[in-house]
C-alpha positions as CSV (number, residue, x, y, z in Angstrom):
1,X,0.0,0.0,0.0
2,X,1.2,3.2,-0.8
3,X,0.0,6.9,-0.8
4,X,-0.2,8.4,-3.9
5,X,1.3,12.2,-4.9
6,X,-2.2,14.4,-5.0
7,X,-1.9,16.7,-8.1
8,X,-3.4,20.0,-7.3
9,X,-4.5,23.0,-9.9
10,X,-3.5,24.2,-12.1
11,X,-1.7,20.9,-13.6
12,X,-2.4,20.6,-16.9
13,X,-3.1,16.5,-16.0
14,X,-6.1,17.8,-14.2
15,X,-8.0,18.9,-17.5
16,X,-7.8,15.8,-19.4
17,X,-10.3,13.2,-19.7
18,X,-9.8,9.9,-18.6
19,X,-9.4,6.7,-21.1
20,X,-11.8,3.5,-20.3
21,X,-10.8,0.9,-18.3
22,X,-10.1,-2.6,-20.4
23,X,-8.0,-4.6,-18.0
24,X,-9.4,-5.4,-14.7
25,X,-6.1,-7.6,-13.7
26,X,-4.0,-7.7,-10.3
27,X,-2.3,-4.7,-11.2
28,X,-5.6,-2.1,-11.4
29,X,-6.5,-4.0,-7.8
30,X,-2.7,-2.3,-6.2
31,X,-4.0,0.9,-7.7
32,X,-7.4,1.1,-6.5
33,X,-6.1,0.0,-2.6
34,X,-3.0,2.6,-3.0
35,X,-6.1,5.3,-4.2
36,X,-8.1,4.7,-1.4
37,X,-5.1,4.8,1.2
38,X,-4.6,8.0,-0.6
39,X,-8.4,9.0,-0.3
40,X,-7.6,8.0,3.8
41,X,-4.6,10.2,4.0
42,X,-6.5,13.4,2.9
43,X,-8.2,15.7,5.5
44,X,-11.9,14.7,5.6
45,X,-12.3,13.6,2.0
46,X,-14.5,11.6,0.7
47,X,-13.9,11.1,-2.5
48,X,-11.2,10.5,-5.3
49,X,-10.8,9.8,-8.9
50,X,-7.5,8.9,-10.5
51,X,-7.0,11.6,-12.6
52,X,-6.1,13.4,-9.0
53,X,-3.3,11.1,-8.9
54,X,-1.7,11.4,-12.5
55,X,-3.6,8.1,-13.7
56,X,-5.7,9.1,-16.6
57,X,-7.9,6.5,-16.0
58,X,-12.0,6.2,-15.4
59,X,-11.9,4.9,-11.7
60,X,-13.3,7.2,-8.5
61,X,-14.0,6.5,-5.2
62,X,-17.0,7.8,-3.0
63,X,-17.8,6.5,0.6
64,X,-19.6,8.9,3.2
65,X,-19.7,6.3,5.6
66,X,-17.3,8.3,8.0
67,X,-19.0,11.6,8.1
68,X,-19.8,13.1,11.6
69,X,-23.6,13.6,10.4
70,X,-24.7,10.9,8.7
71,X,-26.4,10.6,5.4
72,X,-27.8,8.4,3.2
73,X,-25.8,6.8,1.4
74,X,-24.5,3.1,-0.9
75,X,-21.4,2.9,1.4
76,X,-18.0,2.3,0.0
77,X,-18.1,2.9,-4.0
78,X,-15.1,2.3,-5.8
79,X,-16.6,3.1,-9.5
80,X,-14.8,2.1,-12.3
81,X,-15.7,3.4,-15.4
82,X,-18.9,4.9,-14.2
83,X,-21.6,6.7,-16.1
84,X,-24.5,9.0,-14.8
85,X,-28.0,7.8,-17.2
86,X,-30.5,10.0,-15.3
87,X,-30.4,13.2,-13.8
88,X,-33.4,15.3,-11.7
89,X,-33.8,18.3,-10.3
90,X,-30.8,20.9,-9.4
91,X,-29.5,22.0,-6.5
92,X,-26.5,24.2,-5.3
93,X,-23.6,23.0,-2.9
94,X,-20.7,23.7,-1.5
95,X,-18.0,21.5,-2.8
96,X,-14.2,21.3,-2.0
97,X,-11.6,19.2,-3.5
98,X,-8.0,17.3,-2.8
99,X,-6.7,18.8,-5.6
100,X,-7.8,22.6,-4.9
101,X,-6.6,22.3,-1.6
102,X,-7.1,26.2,-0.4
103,X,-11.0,26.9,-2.0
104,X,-14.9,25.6,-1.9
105,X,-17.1,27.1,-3.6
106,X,-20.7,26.7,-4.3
107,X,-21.6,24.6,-7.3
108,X,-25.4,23.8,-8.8
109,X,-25.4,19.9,-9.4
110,X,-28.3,17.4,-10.5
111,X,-30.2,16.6,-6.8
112,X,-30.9,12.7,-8.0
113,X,-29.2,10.7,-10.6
114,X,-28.9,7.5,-12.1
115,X,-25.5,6.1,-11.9
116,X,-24.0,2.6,-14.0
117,X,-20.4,1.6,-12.9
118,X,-18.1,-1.7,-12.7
119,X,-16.6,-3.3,-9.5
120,X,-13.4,-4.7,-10.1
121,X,-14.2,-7.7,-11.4
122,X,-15.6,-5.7,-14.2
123,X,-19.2,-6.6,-13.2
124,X,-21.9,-3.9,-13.5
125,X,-24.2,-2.3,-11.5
126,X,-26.4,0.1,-11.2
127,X,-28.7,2.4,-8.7
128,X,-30.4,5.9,-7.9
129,X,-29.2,8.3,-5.7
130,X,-29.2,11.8,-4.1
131,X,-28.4,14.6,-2.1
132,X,-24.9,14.5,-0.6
133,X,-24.2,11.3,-2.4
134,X,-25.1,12.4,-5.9
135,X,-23.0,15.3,-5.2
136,X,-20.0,13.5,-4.6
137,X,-20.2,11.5,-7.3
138,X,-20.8,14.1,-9.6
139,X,-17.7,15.8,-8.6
140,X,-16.0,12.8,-9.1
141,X,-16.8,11.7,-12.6
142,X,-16.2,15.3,-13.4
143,X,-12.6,14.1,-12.3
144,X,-12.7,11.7,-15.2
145,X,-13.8,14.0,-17.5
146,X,-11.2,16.7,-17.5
147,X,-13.4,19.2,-15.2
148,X,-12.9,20.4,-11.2
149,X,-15.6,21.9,-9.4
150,X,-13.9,25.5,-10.1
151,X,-15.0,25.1,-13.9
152,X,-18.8,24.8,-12.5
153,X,-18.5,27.9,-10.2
154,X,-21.7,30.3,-11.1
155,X,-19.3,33.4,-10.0
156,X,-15.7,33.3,-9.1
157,X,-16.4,36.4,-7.4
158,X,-19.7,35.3,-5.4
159,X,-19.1,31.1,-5.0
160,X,-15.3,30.7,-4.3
161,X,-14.2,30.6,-0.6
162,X,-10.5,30.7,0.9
163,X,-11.1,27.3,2.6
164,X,-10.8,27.5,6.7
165,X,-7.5,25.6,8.4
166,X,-8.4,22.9,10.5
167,X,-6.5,21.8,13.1
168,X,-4.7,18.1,12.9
């Protein structure tokens, strides 16, 4: 197990999308445990897609299992090549991210969506969620495809927030 280099904005690696995963070998397994040790390691996060990591690959993790108020929510998702079918209703949030480590800001997301991944034994599967959830994976795919919650911002001026320091 290993934690991974975080790449923060503005890295160029950041803004490219993410290829499909073909190979679901022994190999993608090391990378998704190192990705979620790496998801462990950051402050509060919970979520990560491997883009954040310099792997230009279609694979995020989402799991608000650990959150101090509790939500609804699928438990641990580790979403390879994942796809949103459905979306309903918007709603705005604030968002932050491992890779723009000093801002939030307020983004308008779908408030339910559909959502098809693979596990990684390349099986598929597929459910409805929302809220917090929906959110999270939203922000993730966006990962995968090239785009960071900053490039959703309404107003810089009105949405983006110097992120507060938390203690250790």
């Amino acid at each position: 197990m290993a934690v991974l280099e975080i790449i923060h904005y503005p890295d160029d690696r950041l803004k490219q999308a993410s290829d499909t995963v073909t190979l679901f070998d022994q190999s993608l397994k090391d990378f998704l445990v190192d990705l979620e040790e790496t998801r462990l390691s950051g402050p509060g996060a919970v979520g990560i897609a491997a883009p954040q990591v310099g792997v230009a690959k279609r694979i995020a993790i989402v799991d608000l299992t650990e959150l101090k108020k509790p939500v609804d929510n699928h438990g641990h998702l580790l979403m390879i090549n994942p796809e949103i079918t459905q979306w309903q209703g918007m709603e705005k949030g604030r968002e932050g991210c491992l890779s723009v480590p000093d801002f939030t800001g307020n983004v308008i997301r779908a408030e339910k969506i559909t959502i098809r991944f693979q596990n990684s034994e390349a099986q598929w599967a597929e459910f409805e969620t929302r809220g917090y959830e929906a959110r999270a994976i939203q922000h993730e795919i966006d990962h995968l495809d090239g785009m960071l919650f900053l490039d959703r911002l309404v107003s810089r001026r009105a949405d983006l927030f110097q992120r507060k320091v938390y203690k250790k």
